[in-house]
C-alpha positions in Angstrom: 119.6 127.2 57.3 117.9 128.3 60.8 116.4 125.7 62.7 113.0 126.0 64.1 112.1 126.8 67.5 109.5 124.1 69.5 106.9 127.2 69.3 106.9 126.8 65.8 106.3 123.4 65.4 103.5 123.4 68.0 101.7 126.2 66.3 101.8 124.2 63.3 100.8 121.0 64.6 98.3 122.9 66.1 96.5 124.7 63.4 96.3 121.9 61.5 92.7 120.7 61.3 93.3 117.4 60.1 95.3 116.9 63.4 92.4 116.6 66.0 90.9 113.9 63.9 93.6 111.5 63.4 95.0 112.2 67.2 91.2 111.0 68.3 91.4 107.8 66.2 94.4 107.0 67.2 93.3 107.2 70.9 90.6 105.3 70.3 92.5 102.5 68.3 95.1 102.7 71.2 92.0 102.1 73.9 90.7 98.8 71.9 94.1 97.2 71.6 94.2 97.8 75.3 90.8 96.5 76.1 91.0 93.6 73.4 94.5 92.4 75.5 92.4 92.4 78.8 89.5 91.2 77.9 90.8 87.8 75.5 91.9 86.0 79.0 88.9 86.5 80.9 86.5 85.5 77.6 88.8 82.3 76.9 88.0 80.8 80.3 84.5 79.4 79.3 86.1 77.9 76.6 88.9 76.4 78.7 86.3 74.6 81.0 84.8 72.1 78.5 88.1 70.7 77.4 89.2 67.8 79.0 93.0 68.0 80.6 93.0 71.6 80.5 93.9 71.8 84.1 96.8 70.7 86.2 96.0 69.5 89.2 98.2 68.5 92.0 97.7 64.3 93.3 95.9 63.7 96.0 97.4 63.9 99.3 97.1 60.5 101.5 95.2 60.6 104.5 96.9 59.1 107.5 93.8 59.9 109.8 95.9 60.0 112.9 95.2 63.4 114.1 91.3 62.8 114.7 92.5 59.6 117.1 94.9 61.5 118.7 93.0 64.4 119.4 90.2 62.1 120.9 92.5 60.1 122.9 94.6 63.1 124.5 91.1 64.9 125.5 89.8 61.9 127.2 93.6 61.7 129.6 
C-alpha cells in the first residue's frame, strides 16, 4: 500500500466544508477557556475582601522613635 503525500492530506482537509466550522468553534472555545482562566482571579477579589482573615499580614514593627531625637539633636551641634 502507497502512503499519502502531505499535499494530499491538506487538499482533503481542505475541501472539506464541515472543516471551517468546527476549526472556528474550536477557536472560539479555546479563547473562553483562556479568558475564563484570566478573568476568575481578578473577579474573586471582591469576594475575598468581605471575609474576615483572608489576608496575611505581617506584625507590626516597634517604634523605637530614636531617629527623630537624634536627627534634632545632631542639627542643633
Amino acid at each position: 500500500m502507497r502512503p499519502m503525500n502531505r499535499n494530499a492530506l491538506d487538499t482533503n482537509r481542505k475541501s472539506n466544508p464541515m472543516s471551517a466550522p468546527v476549526r472556528a468553534v474550536s477557536l472560539v472555545l479555546r479563547t473562553l477557556i483562556v479568558c475564563v482562566a484570566l478573568a476568575v482571579p481578578v473577579l474573586a477579589m471582591p469576594a475575598m475582601d468581605g471575609v474576615e482573615g483572608s489576608r496575611i499580614e505581617a506584625p507590626a514593627l516597634k517604634k523605637q522613635g530614636a531617629g527623630f531625637v537624634l536627627l534634632v539633636s545632631l542639627q542643633r551641634a
